[in-house]
Every structure is written in C-alpha cells, then in structure tokens.
N, C-alpha and C positions, 0 to 999 in steps of 0.2 A: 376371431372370437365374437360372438353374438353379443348380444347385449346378456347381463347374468343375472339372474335374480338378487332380487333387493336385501340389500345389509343395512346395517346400524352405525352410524361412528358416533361416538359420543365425548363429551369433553367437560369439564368444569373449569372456571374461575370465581376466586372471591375476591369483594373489593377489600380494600386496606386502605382505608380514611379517605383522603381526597387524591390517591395514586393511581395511575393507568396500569393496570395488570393482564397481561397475555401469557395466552396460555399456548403454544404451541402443539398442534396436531401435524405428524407425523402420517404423511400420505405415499411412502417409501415401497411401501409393500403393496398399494395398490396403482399407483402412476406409473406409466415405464413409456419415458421419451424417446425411443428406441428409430435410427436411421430406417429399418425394415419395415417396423412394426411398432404400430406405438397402442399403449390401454390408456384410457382416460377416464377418470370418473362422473360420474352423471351423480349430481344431488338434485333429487326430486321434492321435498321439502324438509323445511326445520323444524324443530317443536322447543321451547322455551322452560325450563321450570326457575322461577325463583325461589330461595328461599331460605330464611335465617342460616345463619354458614352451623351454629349450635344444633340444626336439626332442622329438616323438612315439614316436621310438625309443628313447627311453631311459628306465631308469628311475625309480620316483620310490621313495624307502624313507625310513625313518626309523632314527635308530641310539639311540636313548633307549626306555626303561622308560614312560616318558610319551607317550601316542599323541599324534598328528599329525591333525589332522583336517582336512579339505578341504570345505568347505561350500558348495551354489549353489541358488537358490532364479528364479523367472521371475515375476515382479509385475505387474500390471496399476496399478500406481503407483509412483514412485518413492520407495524407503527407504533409510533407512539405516542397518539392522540386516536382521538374520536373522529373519523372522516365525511364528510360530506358525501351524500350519494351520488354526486358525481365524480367523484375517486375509483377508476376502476380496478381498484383493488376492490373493491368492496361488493361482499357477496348478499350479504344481508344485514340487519341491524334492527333494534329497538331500543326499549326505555321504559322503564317503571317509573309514574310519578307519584309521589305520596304525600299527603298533605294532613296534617294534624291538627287539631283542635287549643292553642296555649292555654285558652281561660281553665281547659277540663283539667283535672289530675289524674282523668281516666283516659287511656288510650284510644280514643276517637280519631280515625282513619276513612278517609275518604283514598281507594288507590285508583289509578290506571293503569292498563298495560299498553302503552301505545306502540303501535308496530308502523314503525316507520318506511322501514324498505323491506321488512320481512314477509312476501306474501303467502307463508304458509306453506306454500307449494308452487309449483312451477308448471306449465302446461307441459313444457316437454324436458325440462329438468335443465337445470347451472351446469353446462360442463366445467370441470376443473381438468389444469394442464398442468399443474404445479406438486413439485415434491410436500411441501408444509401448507396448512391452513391455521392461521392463526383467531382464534377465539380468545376476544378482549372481554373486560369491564371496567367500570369507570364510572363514579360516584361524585354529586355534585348534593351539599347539603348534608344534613346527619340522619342517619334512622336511629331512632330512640333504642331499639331493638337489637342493635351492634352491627357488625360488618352481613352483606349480602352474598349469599352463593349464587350463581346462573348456572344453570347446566343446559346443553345443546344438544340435542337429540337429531343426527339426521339420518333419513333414507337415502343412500346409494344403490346405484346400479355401478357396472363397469361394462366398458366397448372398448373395441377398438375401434381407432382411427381411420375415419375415411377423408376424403377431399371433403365433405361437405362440414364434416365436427372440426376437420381441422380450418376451415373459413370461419365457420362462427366461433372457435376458441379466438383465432387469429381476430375477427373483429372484435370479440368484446377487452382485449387486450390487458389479458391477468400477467 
C-alpha cells in the first residue's frame, strides 16, 4: 500500500478540577502489526482548539493573581500524569496559561497558548505503531469560567511498512 491520502482523527477531553483525564483513541481500524504486512499511521500535524466545556463560544478567563493553566499532552501509552518530553511515549503536548486580574470585578485576561512539544506539523510526519493513542488534560489552578475542553485535530496519512519506517518506529521507541 502506498502511502493514502490524508484523514482526520479527532478527540476531545475536559478537565474536572485538578484531575488527569484521558481520553482514549482507538487506532484499531487503522494499525495492523501484521508478520507479512504491516500499515502504520503517519501524523503529519496537530491542531489544538480550547474552549469552555458549556460552549466553544464562550469564554474561558481566570479572575485570580494565580494563573490557571490548561494542560494536554497525546501518548503512545497510557499515563497518568503529564510527561516530560523526554518520555517517549510522548507525541506532542502543550498548555494554556491564564492569568487574571484580583483587584478587577471584571474579567481581565491576559492568555497563552504555549506549545511546548507541539510543532504543529512535522517535516515528514510521527509515525505511530500502536493500537491506542491517548489524548490527556490536566488542570493546575482555577478558571473562573468553569472546567476546560481541548479538542485535537490530527492529519493522517497510512503506509505500509518498510525496513526503513520500521527503524525509525523502532528508534523512537513508542
């Protein structure tokens, strides 16, 4: 099989208060570690949406001195904690941080989106070898605004296996 034209997988998690929540993706239908033959997936990049878990239209701020930080990370194993980018399980990751105004009674927001291991895209794309991807988040601080959703938006491709995808799966050891 050639490489296929480019798909979608998408995923959501919301936080709940200061707990680590994953969200399991289910890559069954399109992995096959097959003795003969094997298909592997190729994500060429992510895209990120945050945003109030009550609605995408609305928004999310913080009203404390103490930022708010919104955390998600996409693992090639199930955790449960936030990992370090030298954990290779770890396919990508970032962080929302939000910082608020105490003196205002008005919602004054300063955010970031800081993308820490997530470079958007890839030159030649993250192979994956694995049946499941797991899509976390993880909340450190309050948002005035109540719990956050992440949603993860990635482009795939699909190959199959040759000696060369199967050394660089094998090196970067998901």
């Amino acid at each position: 099989m050639a490489k296929s034209d480019s798909f979608f997988i998408r995923a959501r998690a919301t936080t709940s208060g200061a707990d680590y929540v994953a969200s399991e993706i289910d890559l069954g239908s399109f992995v096959n570690l097959g003795v003969k033959s094997s298909t592997l997936l190729r994500i060429h990049n992510v895209s990120i949406q945050y945003a109030d878990d009550s609605g995408p239209e609305h928004p999310i701020y913080a009203q404390t001195a103490t930022p708010a930080v919104v955390s998600w990370q996409l693992t090639t194993q199930s955790q449960s904690t936030m990992q370090y980018a030298d954990d290779k399980s770890l396919v990508s990751s970032g962080r929302l941080e939000l910082f608020g105004d105490p003196t205002s009674t008005a919602h004054s927001l300063v955010n970031i989106d800081t993308v820490d291991l997530n470079p958007q895209s890839w030159k030649n794309g993250y192979l994956i070898g694995v049946d499941s991807l797991f899509f976390a988040v993880d909340n450190v601080g309050t948002t005035a605004s109540g719990e956050v959703s992440v949603s993860i938006v990635m482009e795939c491709t699909l190959e199959t296996a040759t000696q060369a995808s199967a050394t660089a799966l094998a090196l970067s050891q998901q």
